[in-house]
C-alpha positions in Angstrom: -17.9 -16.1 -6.9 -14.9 -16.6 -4.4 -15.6 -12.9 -3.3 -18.9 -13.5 -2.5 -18.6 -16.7 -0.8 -15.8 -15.0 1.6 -18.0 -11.9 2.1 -20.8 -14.3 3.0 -18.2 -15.6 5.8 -17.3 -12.6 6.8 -21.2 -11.9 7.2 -21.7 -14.7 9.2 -18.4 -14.5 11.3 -19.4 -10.7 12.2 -22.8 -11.5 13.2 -21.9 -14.0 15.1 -18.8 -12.2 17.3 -22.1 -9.3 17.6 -23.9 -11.8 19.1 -21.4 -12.3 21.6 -22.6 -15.2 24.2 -25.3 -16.1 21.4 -22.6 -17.8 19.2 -23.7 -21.1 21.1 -27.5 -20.3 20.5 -29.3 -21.7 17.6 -28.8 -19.6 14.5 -30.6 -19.9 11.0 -28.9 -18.9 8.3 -31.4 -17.8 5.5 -30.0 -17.1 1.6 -32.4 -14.5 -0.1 -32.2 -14.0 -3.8 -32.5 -10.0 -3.3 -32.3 -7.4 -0.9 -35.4 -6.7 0.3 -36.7 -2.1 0.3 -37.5 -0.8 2.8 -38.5 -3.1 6.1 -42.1 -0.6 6.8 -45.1 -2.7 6.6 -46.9 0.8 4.7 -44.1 1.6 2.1 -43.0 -1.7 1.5 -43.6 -3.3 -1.3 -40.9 -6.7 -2.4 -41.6 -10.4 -2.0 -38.1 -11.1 -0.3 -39.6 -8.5 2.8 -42.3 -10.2 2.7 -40.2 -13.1 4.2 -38.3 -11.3 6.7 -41.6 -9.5 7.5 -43.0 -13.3 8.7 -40.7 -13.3 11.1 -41.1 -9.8 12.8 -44.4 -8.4 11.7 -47.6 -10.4 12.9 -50.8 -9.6 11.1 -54.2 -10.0 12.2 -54.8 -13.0 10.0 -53.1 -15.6 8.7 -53.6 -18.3 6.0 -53.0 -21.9 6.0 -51.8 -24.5 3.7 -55.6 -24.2 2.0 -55.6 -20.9 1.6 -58.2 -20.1 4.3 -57.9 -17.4 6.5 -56.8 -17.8 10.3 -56.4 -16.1 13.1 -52.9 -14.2 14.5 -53.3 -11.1 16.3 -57.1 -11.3 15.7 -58.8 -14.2 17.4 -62.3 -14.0 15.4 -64.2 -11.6 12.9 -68.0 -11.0 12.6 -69.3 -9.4 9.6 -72.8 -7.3 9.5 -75.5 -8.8 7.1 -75.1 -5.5 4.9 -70.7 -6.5 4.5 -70.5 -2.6 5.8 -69.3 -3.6 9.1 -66.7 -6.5 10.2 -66.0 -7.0 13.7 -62.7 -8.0 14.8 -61.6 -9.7 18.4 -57.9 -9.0 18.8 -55.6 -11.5 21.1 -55.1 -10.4 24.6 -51.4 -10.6 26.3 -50.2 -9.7 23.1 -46.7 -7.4 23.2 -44.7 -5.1 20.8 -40.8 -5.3 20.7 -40.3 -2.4 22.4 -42.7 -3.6 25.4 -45.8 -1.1 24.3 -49.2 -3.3 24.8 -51.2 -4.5 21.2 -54.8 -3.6 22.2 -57.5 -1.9 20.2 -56.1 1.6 20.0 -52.6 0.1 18.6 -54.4 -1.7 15.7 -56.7 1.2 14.7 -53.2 3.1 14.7 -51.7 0.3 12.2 -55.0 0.1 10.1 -55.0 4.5 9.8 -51.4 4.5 9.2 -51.7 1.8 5.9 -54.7 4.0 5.0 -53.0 7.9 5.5 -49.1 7.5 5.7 -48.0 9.5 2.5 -46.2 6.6 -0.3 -48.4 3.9 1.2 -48.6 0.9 -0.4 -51.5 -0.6 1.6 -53.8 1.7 1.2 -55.2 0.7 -2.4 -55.6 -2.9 -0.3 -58.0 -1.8 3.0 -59.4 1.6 0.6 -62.9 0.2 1.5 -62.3 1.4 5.1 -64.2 4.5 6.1 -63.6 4.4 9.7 -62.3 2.2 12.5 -64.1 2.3 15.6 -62.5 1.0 19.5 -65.5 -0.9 21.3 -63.4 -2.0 23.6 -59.9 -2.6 24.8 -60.3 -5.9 22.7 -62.4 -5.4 19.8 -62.2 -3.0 17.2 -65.3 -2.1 14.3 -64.4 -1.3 10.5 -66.9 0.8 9.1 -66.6 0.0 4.7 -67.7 2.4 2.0 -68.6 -0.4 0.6 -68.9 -4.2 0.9 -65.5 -5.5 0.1 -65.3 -9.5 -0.2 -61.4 -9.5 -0.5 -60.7 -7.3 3.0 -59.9 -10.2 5.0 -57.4 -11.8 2.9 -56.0 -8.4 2.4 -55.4 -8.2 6.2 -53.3 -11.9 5.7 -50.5 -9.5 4.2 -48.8 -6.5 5.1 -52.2 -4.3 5.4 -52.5 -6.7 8.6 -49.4 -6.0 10.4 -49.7 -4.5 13.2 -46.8 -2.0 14.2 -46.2 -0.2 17.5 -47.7 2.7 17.5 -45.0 4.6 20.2 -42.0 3.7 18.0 -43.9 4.2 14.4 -44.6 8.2 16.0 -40.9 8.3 16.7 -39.6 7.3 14.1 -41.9 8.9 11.1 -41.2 8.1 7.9 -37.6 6.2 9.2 -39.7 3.7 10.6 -38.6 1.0 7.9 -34.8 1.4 9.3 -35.4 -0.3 12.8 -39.1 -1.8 12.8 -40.9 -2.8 15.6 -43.7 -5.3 15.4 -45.2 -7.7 17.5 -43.8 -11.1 15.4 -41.8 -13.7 17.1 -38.6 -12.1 16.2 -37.1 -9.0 16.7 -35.3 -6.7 14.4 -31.3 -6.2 15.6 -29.4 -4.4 12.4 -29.3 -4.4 8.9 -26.3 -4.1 6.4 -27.9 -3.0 3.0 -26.6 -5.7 0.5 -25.4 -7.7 3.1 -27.4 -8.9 5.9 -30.7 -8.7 7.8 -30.5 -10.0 11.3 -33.6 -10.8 14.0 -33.3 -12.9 17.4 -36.3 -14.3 19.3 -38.6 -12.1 21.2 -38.8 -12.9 24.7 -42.5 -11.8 25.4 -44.1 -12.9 22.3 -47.5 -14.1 22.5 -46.7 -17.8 21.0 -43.2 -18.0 22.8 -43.5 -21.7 23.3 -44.1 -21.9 19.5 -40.4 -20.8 18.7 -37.2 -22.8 19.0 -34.6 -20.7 17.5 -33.0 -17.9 18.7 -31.4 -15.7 16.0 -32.4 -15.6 12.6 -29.6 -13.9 9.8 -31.1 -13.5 6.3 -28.5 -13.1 3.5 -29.3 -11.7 0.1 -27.4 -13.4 -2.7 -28.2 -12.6 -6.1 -26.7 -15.6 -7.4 -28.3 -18.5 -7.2 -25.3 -21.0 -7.7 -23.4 -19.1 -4.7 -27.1 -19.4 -2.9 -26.9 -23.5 -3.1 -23.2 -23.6 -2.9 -23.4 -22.3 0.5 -26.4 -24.8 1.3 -24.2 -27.6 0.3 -21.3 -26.2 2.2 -23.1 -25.7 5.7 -22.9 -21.7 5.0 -26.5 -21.7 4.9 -29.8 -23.5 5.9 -32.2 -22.9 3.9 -32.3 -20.7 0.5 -35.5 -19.3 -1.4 -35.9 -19.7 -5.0 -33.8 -22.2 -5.7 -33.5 -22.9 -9.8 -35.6 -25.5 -11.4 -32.1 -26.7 -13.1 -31.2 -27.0 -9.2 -33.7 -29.1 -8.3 -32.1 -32.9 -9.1 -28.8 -31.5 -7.5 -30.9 -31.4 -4.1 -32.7 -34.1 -4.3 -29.9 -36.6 -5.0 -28.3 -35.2 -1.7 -28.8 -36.6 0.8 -28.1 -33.7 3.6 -30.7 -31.5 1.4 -34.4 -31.6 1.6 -36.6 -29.7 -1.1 -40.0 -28.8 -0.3 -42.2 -26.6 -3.1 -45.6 -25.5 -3.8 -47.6 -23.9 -6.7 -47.3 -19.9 -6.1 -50.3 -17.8 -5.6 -49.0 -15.0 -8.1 -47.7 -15.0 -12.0 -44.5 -14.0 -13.8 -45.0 -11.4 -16.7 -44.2 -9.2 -19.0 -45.6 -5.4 -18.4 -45.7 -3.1 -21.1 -45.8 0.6 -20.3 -49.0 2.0 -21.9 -49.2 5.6 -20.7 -46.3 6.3 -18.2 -44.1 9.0 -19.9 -42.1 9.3 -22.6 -41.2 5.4 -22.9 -44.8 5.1 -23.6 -44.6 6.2 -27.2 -43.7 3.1 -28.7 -46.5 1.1 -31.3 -46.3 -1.4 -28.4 -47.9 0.7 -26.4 -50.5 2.7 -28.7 -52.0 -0.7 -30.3 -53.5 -3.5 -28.9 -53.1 -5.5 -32.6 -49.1 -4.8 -31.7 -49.5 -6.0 -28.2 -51.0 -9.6 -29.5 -48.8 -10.1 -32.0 -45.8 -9.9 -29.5 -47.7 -12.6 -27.4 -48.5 -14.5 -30.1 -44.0 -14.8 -30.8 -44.2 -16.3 -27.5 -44.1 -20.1 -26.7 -44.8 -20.7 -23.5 -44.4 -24.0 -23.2 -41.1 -24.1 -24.5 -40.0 -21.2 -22.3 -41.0 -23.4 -19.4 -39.1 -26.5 -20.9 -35.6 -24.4 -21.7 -35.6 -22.2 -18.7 -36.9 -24.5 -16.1 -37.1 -28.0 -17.1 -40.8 -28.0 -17.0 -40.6 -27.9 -13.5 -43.3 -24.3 -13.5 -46.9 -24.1 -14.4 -47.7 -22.1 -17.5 -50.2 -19.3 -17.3 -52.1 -16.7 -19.4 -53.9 -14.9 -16.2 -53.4 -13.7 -12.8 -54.2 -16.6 -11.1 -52.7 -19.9 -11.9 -54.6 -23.1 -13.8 -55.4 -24.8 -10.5 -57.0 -22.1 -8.7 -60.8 -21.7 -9.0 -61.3 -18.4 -10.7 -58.8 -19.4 -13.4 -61.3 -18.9 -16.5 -61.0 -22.3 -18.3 -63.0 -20.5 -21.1 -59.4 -18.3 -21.9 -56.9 -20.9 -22.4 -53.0 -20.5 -23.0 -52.7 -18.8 -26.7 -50.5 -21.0 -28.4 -47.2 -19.9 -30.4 -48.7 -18.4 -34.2 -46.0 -16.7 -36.0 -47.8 -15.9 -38.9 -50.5 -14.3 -37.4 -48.4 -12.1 -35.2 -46.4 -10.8 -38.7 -50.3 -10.6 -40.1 -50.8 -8.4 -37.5 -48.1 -6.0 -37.6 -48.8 -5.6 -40.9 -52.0 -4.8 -39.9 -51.1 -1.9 -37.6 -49.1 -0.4 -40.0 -45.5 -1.6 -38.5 -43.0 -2.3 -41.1 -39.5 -3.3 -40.2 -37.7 -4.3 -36.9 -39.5 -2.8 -34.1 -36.6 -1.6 -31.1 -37.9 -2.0 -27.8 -36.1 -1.8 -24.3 -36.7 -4.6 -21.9 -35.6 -3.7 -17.9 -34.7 -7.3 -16.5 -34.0 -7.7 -12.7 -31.0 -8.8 -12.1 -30.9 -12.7 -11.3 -29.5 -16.2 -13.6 -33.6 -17.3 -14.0 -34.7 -13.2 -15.1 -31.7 -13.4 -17.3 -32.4 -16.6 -19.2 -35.9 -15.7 -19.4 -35.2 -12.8 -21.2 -32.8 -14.5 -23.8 -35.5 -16.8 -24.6 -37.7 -14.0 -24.8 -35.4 -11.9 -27.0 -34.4 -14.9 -29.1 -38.9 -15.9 -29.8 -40.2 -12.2 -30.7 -37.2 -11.9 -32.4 -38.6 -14.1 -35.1 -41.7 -12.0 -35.5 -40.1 -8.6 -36.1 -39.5 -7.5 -32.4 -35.6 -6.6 -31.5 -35.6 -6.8 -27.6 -32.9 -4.8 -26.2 -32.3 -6.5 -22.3 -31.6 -4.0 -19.7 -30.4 -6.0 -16.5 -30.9 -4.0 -13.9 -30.8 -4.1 -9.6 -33.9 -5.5 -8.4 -35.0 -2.6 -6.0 -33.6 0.3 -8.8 -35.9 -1.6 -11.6 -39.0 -0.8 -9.3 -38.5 3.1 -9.2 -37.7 3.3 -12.8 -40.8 1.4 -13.5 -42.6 4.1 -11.1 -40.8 6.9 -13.1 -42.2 4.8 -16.4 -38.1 4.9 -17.6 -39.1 1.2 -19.6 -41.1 -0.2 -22.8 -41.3 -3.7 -21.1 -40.7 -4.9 -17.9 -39.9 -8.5 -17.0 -41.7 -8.4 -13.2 -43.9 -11.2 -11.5 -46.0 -10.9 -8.3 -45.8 -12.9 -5.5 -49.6 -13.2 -5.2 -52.4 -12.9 -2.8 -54.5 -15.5 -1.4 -57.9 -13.5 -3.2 -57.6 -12.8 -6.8 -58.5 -9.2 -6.0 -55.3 -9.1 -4.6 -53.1 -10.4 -7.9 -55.5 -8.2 -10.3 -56.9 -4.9 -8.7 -53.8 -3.0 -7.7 -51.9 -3.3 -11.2 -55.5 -2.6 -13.6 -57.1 -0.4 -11.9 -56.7 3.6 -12.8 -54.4 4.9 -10.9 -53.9 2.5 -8.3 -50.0 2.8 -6.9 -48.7 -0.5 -8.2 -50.3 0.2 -12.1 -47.0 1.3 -13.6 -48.0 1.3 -17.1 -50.9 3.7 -16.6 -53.5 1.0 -18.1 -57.1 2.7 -17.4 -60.3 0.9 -18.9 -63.7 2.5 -16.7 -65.3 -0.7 -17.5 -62.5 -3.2 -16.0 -62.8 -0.7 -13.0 -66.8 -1.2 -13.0 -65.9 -4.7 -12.6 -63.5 -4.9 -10.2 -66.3 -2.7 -7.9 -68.8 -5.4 -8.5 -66.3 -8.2 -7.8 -65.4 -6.7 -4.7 -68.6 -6.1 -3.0 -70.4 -9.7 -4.3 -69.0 -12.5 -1.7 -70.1 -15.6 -4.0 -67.7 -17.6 -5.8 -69.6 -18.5 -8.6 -71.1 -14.4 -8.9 -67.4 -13.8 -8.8 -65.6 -16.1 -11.3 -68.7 -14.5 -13.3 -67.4 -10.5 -13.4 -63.6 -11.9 -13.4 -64.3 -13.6 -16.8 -65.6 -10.0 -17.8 -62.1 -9.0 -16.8 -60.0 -11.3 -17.9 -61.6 -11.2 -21.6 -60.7 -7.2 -21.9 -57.5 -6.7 -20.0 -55.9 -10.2 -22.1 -56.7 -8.9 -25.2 -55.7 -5.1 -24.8 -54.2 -4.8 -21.0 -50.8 -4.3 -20.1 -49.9 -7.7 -18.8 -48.9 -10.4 -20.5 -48.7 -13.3 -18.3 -46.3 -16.0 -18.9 -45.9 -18.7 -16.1 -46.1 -19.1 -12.5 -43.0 -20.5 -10.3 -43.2 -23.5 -8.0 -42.2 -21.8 -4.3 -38.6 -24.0 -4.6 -37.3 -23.9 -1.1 -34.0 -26.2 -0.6 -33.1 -26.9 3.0 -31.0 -28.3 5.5 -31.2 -31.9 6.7 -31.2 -29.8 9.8 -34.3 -28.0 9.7 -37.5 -29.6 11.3 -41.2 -29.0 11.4 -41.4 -26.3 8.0 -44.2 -26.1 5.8 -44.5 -24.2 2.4 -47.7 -22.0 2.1 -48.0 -21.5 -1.9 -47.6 -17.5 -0.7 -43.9 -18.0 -0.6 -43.0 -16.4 2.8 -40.7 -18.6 5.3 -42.8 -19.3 8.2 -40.8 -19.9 11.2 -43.0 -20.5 14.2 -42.6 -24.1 14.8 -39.6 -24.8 12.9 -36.6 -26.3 14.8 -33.0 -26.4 14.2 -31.2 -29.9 15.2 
């Protein structure tokens, strides 16, 4: 721990001797919990770049504390009475980093880049675009395939951000090493395992909207180093900080905490059909696959790992959003019909199973609850701890059995569903295919009512929870611990740090 606090110092000290005459400037100090892949809006594909993407990388919508979407680079949308055509109005005076002009021919760039660049991750998201069209300097047309309900909340997230075409063409595929957007802050270095560094962009559209000059954003795996540099001034704000943290903050008095309900899940993903580590009973029998859920207690997970503190879950979406299906409650903990079951399938004996665990304190523990709850119905979970980033190409390369990974989450619940259930789609590492779950998601896309929706999602959720290849266990509380310091922030339940309007005292 000593060697990571003085490296931290030695982060900061650097950073701020580089900035030269900016030492006096204001400075956040921001403690990730990993280090974000690669910094391209197409390819990129963590939760911790989606924070540093908030503060470079405007999209054309945003969404607010409700979860409705707003304006940022677009000013208004218009869709056609058929859904195949939406209309979009982009802000004027709008400027890249590098001083190119945001204008109609720079966001069909963005959009056909997400759509063609080879390894993108956005293109499963905005797939429903056939064309883009420029009607004028100002407005762009996007011609769907299809009606697709979910496209604007899809453009709320990385599919949105716009990037500037002159340095993307450049750059190619190294893009992702120097970035240039048209956010409120622009990208200066980066340090892999180290540091991420941005200072305020002079031209930006919403200039009067941003108080602080220079923003550094420090991954820290651990999350005791993460607060003990909070409490020590090190640091102003941190992400994630551990339920077991959470009295520590509030009962100081130079620490503020401020949370919300996260729009994602936490889960277990079992590799179906992706390689040789697919082999497993786990993976050829559904029966096997319940009876492993059925070792799990969820609500004593939450109580031993977190104090209670997160929201327990079954499905994609949490309990308090609207298309949670009330009709497919949390299973409760049955032993001895998990042991019927096994028996069932033919399993006899302790079954082996690896179990790749990113590498933080909460990930850990979960896992040794995990380990220690299965372990009473038959199932010997070997824990594989492994570096956050390197545990998403080995579950690309399907080198695990399970796979202890969560997702952020989307303000649409096309968003926290489609991309990891349907057949082939990029981010379905377990290689779960079901052509009716696909038929469904088709239908769920292209209907824009609620209530039609909810409909076709309970058709989902009651095939993919009893044979898919998530189990979903719980969803986090966005735990933010800051500074006394900091003024004016608000916690969207998306989890990214929004710093347009946030002021350092």
């Amino acid at each position: 721990m000593k060697n990571t606090l003085r490296r931290i110092a030695l982060s900061l000290a650097f950073a701020a001797v580089a900035g030269g005459s900016a030492v006096a400037q204001s400075h956040l100090r921001v403690g990730l919990a990993e280090d974000p892949d690669v910094l391209d809006p197409s390819l990129a594909r963590t939760y911790v770049g989606r924070i540093v993407f908030s503060s470079i990388c405007d999209k054309l919508f945003d969404i607010d504390e409700k979860l409705n979407v707003v304006p940022q680079l677009a000013t208004s949308h218009e869709t056609s009475p058929d859904g195949l055509t939406v209309t979009i109005k982009l802000r004027p005076g709008v400027k890249f980093h590098d001083g190119e002009v945001f204008d109609a021919a720079a966001a069909k760039y963005s959009l056909e880049r997400h759509l063609n660049m080879k390894g993108s991750f956005r293109k499963p998201e905005i797939a429903s675009i056939n064309s883009i069209e420029i009607v004028d300097p100002s407005t762009i047309k996007l011609i769907l395939k299809t009606p697709f309900s979910p496209l604007l909340a899809q453009l709320t997230d990385r599919a949105g951000m716009m990037v500037s075409p002159k340095a993307a063409e450049a750059a190619g595929d190294k893009f992702g090493l120097k970035p240039v957007c048209a956010g409120p802050y622009k990208f200066v270095e980066r340090v892999q395992q180290d540091r991420i560094v941005v200072e305020k962009f002079a031209d930006y559209w919403n200039k009067d909207q941003v108080f602080i000059d220079k923003i550094t954003y420090l991954p820290i795996v651990d999350s005791t180093v993460r607060l003990a540099n909070l409490r020590s001034g090190g640091l102003d704000m941190i992400e994630r900080l551990l339920a077991t943290d959470i009295k520590t903050v509030r009962d100081n008095p130079k620490l503020k905490l401020i949370s919300a309900v996260e729009l994602g899940y936490q889960g277990l993903t079992i590799n179906l059909s992706n390689g040789p580590k697919a082999a497993s009973p786990l993976a050829k029998d559904a029966r096997v696959r319940q009876a492993f859920e059925l070792s799990i207690d969820r609500d004593a997970l939450n109580q031993v790992v977190f104090n209670g503190e997160f929201v327990v879950g079954n499905q994609w979406i949490n309990p308090t959003n609207p298309y949670y299906q009330q009709s497919l409650p949390v299973p409760k903990r049955d032993l001895a019909k998990a042991k019927a079951l096994l028996k069932e399938a033919g399993v006899s004996g302790r079954m082996s199973l690896d179990m790749m665990v990113p590498n933080s304190p909460e990930t850990r523990q979960v896992a040794e609850v995990l380990q220690s709850m299965v372990a009473e119905a038959g199932f010997d979970l070997k824990i594989r701890v492994t570096e956050f980033a390197t545990s998403l190409k080995a579950a690309e390369d399907g080198d695990y059995e399970l796979y202890l990974i969560g997702w952020s989450g989307r303000s649409d619940p096309d968003g926290n569903s489609f991309s990891f259930q349907a057949c082939g789609s990029p981010q379905n590492n377990s290689g779960y295919c079901d052509k009716d779950v696909d038929e469904w998601h088709k239908q769920a896309r292209i209907k824009s009512d609620p209530a039609e929706r909810k409909k076709i999602y309970e058709n989902i959720a009651k095939k993919y929870l009893a044979d898919g290849s998530i189990k979903y266990l719980y969803h986090r509380r966005v735990l933010m611990a800051l500074s006394d310091k900091i003024d004016g922030y608000k916690q969207m339940p998306d989890g990214l740090i929004r710093v347009v309007g946030v002021k350092l005292k």
